[in-house]
Steps between C-alpha positions, in 0.01 A plus 500: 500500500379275760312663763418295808122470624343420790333187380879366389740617779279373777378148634116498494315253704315251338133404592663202681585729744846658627653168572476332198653793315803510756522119428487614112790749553704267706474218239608746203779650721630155577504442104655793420748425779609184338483655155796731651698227639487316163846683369694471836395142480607449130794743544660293796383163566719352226828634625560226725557269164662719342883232442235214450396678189798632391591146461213364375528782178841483453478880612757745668402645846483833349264406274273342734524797682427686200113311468443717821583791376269431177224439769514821633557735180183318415334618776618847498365464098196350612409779770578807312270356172227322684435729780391824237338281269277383797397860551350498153366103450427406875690323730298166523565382130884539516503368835326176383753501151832558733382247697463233205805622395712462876373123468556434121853671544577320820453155328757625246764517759429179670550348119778697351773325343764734521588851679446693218123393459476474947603850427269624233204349732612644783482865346181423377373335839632840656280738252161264579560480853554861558124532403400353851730717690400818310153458485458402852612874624248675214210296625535589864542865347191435349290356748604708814565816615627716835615261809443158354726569192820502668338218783475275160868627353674432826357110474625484163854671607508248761478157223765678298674473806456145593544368165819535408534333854311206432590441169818322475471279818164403331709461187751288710234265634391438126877433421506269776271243330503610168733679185491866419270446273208408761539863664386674148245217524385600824445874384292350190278344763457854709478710170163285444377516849510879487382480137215345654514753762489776283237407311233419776608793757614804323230663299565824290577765721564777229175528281477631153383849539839525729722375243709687381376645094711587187654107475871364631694823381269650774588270791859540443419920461358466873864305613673815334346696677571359826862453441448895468362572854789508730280421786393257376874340372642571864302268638576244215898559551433443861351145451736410251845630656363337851457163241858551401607479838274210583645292241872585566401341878360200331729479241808496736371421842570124471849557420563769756386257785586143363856544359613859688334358846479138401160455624350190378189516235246407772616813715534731187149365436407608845670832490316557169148432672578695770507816319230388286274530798597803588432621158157342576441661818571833387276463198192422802650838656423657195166357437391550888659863473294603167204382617522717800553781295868555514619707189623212219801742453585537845549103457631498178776747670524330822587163285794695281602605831577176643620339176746758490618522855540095490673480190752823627553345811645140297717657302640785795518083658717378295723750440567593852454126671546281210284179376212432786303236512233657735570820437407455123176357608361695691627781259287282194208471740433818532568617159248271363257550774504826341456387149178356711327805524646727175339214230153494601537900536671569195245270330150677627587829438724467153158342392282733705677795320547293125080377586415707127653215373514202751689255286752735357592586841501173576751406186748723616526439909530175429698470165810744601443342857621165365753656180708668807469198703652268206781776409602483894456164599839421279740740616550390848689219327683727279698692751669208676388179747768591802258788684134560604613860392375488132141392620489743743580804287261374214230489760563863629563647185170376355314618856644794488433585100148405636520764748572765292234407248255507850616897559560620170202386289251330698546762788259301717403782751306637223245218601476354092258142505388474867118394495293745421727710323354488130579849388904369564373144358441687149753816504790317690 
C-alpha cells in the first residue's frame, strides 16, 4: 500500500528561495484548477444549442439529451478506472494520455455526422476528460499535507462551482456568432492549452517506490478495500448525495423561476450567479476557517447543517405559503452556500482518510459524486412542471440522506482526516 512520506506530502523550498516555490505551487494549482473545470465546461457549455443540433442531425430532443448523459457515464467510467490505475502507473502519464484523448475526442464531436456517432464521442470525451478532474485531487493529495490540503481543495471546490455557471452563457456567446459545432471546437482549443499545461507544470508527484506493487488487479484491490471502510464511504455518500441535490437545483432551477415566476433568462441568469457567489464565499469561509485551525468536520457539519435547514425551510415554503419568488431564493441561497463549505470538506478528509491510496479515493468521491448527480438531475422533470415542490423535496431528500451518512458512518466527532491525524488517515 501507499504510504505517504515526508518528502511527497509536503512542499519543499527550492534553492530559489521560498517565493519561487509558492509561485511554483500557485502555477500547478491554477492548472489543476482548470483541469477540474474541463468537464463542467464540456458537460454544459453546449446546452445552449442544443434545438440547433437537433436539427442539424435530424435528431429527437431526447436523443440530444441523451449525448449528455453518455458524457457523464463516461466520466463516472473514466474516474472509477483511471483514478486506481494512477495509484499503480503514476499520475503524470495518464494525465498527459487523457489529455490527448479530451482533445482528439473533442474534435470528434465538433465533426460528427450524426447523433449516434456525437454520442459515441461524447462517452468517450467523458472517460478522457475525467482524467483531469481525477487526477487533479490525487496530486494535491500527493504533494500536500495538514492545513494547505483542504486551503488547495476549497479552490478547486470553488471552479466546480463557477463552471457550470460560466459555461453555457460562454456557450451562448459562441452560438451567437457561430453553429454548435464551434462550442466543441472551442473545448478542442482549451483541451490543448491545458495539454500544454500539463505537460510543462505538473511533474510526477507519486514516484515509483510509492506506487502501488502486484500490477492493476492490485490498484483495484486497494479501491475494494476502501469501499470496505465505512468511514471512509460516509464521507463519499456525503459528497455524492450533496451532488444529487446540487444537480436537481441546476437541473430544475431555470424552470422553477422562468416559467413558475416568469422571470426572464437575464434575471434567472442573475439569480443563478447570485447563489453561485455565495457558494464561493462560503468555500473562502472554509479555507480561512481551516487554516486557522477550525476542525474540517466541524465545517463539514456546519455545511450539512445549512444545506439542510435551507432546503427544509423551501419545501415547509411552499407547502404552507405556496410558489415564492423571493422566498425560494433566499431558501436556494443558503442551501448552496452550504454546499460551499461541505465540498471542499468532504473532499480533504475523504482523501485525508482514503491517502493509502490517493487516487482510489479520489475515483470514488468523485465518480459516485457525479453517477448520483446524473440519476437526480432528471427526475425533477419527471414528477410534473406545475410546482417548485418536486425540486424542493429532491433537494432535501438528497441533504438529508447526506446527513445521515454524516452521523451514521462518518461520525465526524470522532475527528477522522483533520491534519495531523495519520493514525485515522490509515485505520479510518
Amino acid at each position: 500500500m501507499i504510504a505517504p512520506s515526508p518528502s511527497s506530502t509536503t512542499s519543499v523550498p527550492s534553492p530559489a528561495g521560498p517565493a519561487s516555490a509558492r509561485s511554483r505551487t500557485a502555477a500547478l494549482v491554477a492548472v489543476l484548477g482548470a483541469l477540474t473545470a474541463v468537464a463542467p465546461l464540456a458537460t454544459d457549455m453546449y446546452v445552449p444549442g442544443f434545438p440547433a443540433m437537433g436539427d442539424a442531425l435530424g435528431a429527437s430532443s431526447s436523443a440530444v439529451q441523451l449525448t449528455m448523459t453518455a458524457f457523464l457515464a463516461g466520466l463516472v467510467v473514466g474516474q472509477l478506472v483511471i483514478g486506481p490505475l494512477s495509484d499503480g502507473l503514476g499520475r503524470r502519464r495518464l494525465l498527459i494520455a487523457g489529455s490527448v484523448g479530451f482533445v482528439l475526442f473533442t474534435l470528434a464531436c465538433a465533426v460528427a455526422p450524426n447523433v449516434a456517432f456525437l454520442t459515441g464521442a461524447r462517452f468517450l470525451q467523458g472517460l478522457a476528460g475525467a482524467a483531469g478532474m481525477v487526477l487533479a485531487r490525487a496530486v494535491l493529495t500527493d504533494r500536500f499535507h495538514g492545513a494547505e490540503l483542504p486551503r488547495y481543495f476549497a479552490v478547486l471546490s470553488q471552479v466546480m462551482g463557477v463552471a457550470p455557471i460560466a459555461a453555457p452563457v460562454l456557450g451562448g456567446v459562441i452560438l451567437s456568432v457561430s453553429t454548435w459545432r464551434a462550442v466543441f471546437a472551442v473545448l478542442a482549443l482549451l483541451g490543448i492549452l491545458l495539454l500544454l499545461a500539463v505537460i510543462r507544470g505538473v511533474p510526477e508527484s507519486l514516484p515509483p517506490e510509492r506506487r502501488h506493487s502486484g500490477g492493476v488487479a492490485s490498484t483495484f484491490r486497494a479501491m475494494g478495500s476502501l469501499l470496505a471502510r465505512r468511514t471512509f464511504m460516509g464521507y463519499v455518500l456525503v459528497i455524492a448525495l450533496v451532488s444529487a441535490a446540487l444537480f436537481a437545483y441546476i437541473s430544475g432551477s431555470s424552470f422553477v423561476f422562468e416559467s413558475l415566476h416568469g422571470v426572464s433568462s437575464t434575471t434567472y441568469s442573475l439569480i443563478f450567479a447570485t447563489n453561485a457567489v455565495g457558494m464561493l464565499i462560503a468555500g473562502a469561509v472554509f479555507s480561512r476557517l481551516a487554516g486557522r485551525g477550525v476542525r474540517l468536520n466541524t465545517l463539514l457539519s456546519v455545511g450539512v447543517g445549512i444545506s439542510l435547514v435551507g432546503a427544509l425551510a423551501q419545501v415547509v415554503l411552499v407547502l404552507a405559503v405556496g410558489e415564492s419568488l423571493v422566498g425560494t431564493w433566499v431558501t436556494l441561497f443558503v442551501t448552496v452556500s452550504g454546499i460551499g463549505l461541505i465540498f471542499p470538506g468532504g473532499m480533504s478528509i475523504g482523501q485525508a482518510v482514503g491517502r493509502t491510496a490517493p487516487g482510489a479515493a479520489s475515483a470514488l468521491l468523485g465518480g459516485l459524486q457525479f453517477f448520483l448527480g446524473a440519476l437526480a438531475s432528471p427526475l425533477v422533470g419527471l414528477f410534473g412542471e406545475d410546482s417548485s415542490l418536486p425540486m424542493a423535496l429532491i433537494m432535501l431528500i438528497a441533504v438529508a440522506a447526506a446527513g445521515v451518512a454524516l452521523v451514521g458512518l462518518a461520525r465526524p466527532w470522532q475527528g477522522h482526516g483533520e491534519p495531523g491525524d495519520s493514525a485515522k488517515h490509515v485505520l479510518g
